[in-house]
C-alpha atoms as one frame of an Amber mdcrd trajectory, in Angstrom:
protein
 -12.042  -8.120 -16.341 -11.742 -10.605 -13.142 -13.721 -10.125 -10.059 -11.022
  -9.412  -8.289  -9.762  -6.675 -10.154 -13.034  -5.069 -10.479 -13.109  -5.374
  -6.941  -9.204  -3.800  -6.505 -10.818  -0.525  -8.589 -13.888  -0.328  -6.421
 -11.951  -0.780  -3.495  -9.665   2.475  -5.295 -12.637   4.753  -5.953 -14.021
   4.055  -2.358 -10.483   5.223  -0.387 -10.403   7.989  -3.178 -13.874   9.277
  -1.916 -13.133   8.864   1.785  -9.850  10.860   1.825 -11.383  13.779  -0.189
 -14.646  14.056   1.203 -14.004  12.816   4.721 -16.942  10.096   4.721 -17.590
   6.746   6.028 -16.269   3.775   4.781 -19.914   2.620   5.090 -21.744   5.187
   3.774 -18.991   5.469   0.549 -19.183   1.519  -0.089 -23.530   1.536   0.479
 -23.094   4.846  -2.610 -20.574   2.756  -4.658 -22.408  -0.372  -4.864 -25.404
   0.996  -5.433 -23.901   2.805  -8.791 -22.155   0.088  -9.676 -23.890  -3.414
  -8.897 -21.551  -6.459  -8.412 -21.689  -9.812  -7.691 -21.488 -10.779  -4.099
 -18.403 -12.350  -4.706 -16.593  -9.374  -6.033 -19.020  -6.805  -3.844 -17.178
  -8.756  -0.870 -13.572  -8.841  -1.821 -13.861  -5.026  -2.402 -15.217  -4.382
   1.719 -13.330  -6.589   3.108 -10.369  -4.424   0.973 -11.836  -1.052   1.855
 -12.131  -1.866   5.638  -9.107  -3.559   5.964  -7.241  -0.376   4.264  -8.980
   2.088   6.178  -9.011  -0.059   9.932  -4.870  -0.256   9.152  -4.455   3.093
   7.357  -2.261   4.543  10.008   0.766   1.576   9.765  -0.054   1.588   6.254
   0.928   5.104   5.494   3.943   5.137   8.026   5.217   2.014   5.842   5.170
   4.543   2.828   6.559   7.292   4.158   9.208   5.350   5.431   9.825   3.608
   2.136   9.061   6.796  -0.380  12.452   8.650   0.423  12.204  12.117  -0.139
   8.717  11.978  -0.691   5.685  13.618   1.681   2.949  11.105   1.943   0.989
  14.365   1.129   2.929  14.629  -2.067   2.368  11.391  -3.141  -0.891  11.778
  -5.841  -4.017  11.014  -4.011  -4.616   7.808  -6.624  -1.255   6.637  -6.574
  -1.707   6.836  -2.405  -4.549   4.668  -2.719  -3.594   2.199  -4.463  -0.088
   1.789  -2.622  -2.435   1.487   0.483  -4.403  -1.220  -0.709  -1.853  -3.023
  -1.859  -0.262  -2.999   1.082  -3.529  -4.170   3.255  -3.174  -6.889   0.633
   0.317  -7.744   1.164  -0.256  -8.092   5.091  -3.698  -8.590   5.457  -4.682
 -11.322   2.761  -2.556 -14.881   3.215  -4.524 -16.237   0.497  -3.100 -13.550
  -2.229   0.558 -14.604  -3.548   2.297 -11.250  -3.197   3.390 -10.827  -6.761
  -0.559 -10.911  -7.700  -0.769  -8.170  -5.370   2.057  -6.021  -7.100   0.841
  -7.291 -10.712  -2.562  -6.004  -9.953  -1.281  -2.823  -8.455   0.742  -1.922
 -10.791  -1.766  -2.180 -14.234  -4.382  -0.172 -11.772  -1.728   2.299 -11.839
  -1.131   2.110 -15.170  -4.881   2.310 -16.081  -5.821   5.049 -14.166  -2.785
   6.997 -12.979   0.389   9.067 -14.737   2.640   6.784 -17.085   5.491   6.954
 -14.148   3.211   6.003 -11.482   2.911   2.162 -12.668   7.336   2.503 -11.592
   6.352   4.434  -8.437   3.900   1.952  -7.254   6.215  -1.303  -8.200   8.989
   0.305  -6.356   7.660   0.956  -3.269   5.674  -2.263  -3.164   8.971  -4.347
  -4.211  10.603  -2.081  -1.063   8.263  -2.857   1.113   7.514  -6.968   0.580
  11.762  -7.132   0.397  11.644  -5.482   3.773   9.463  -6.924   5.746   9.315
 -10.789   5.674   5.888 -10.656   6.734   4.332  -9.518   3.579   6.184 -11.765
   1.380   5.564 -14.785   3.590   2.009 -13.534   4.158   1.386 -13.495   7.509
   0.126 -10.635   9.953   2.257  -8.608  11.787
């Protein structure tokens, strides 16, 4: 498995914990790294992915309940949430990630650790979204 994607499934298990049990990114990242020792490299990627979530979480989850018609964003499965929202942080937040990398990696997160529909859920909303809004596809911040 690549850094990176180790990273992407930290970076998962971290916004899981800090939506169900309410902590701090800090604290939850200090816990997960110490249970599951990384490289810097990869230890890195995963904090600056966590923070960046969390610090945008707010335009993040109006850009999926805007783009999940007919969806609640408290319907949407807490993993399946997650990993839309970092994602997205990705799509906006990281220039030097080429967007489909971002959905590639999304989507076999999904696949790995979600339902066997999610992996479509999560491609379609991400597709949505970088179609959307020129910003994520061109990688820039908005």
């Amino acid at each position: 498995m690549g850094k990176r994607r180790r990273a992407r499934e930290l970076a998962m298990e971290a916004l899981y914990r800090i939506e169900i049990a309410e902590d701090s990114p800090e604290s939850v990242l200090e816990d997960l790294f110490s249970a599951n020792p990384v490289d810097p490299e990869t230890r890195a990627f995963a904090q600056s992915l966590v923070l960046e979530t969390v610090g945008n979480q707010g335009e993040i989850d109006r850009l999926i309940s805007e783009t999940a018609k007919n969806w609640d964003l408290e319907r949407i499965a807490i993993i399946d949430k997650n990993i839309l929202r970092f994602a997205i942080a990705e799509l906006f937040y990281f220039a030097d990630i080429p967007m489909k990398v971002t959905i590639d990696e999304a989507i076999e997160i999904a696949k790995k650790y979600s339902t066997p529909d999610s992996s479509r859920f999560v491609n379609g909303i991400l597709d949505r979204i970088a179609k959307s809004h020129p910003q994520a596809s061109a990688k820039t911040r908005y």
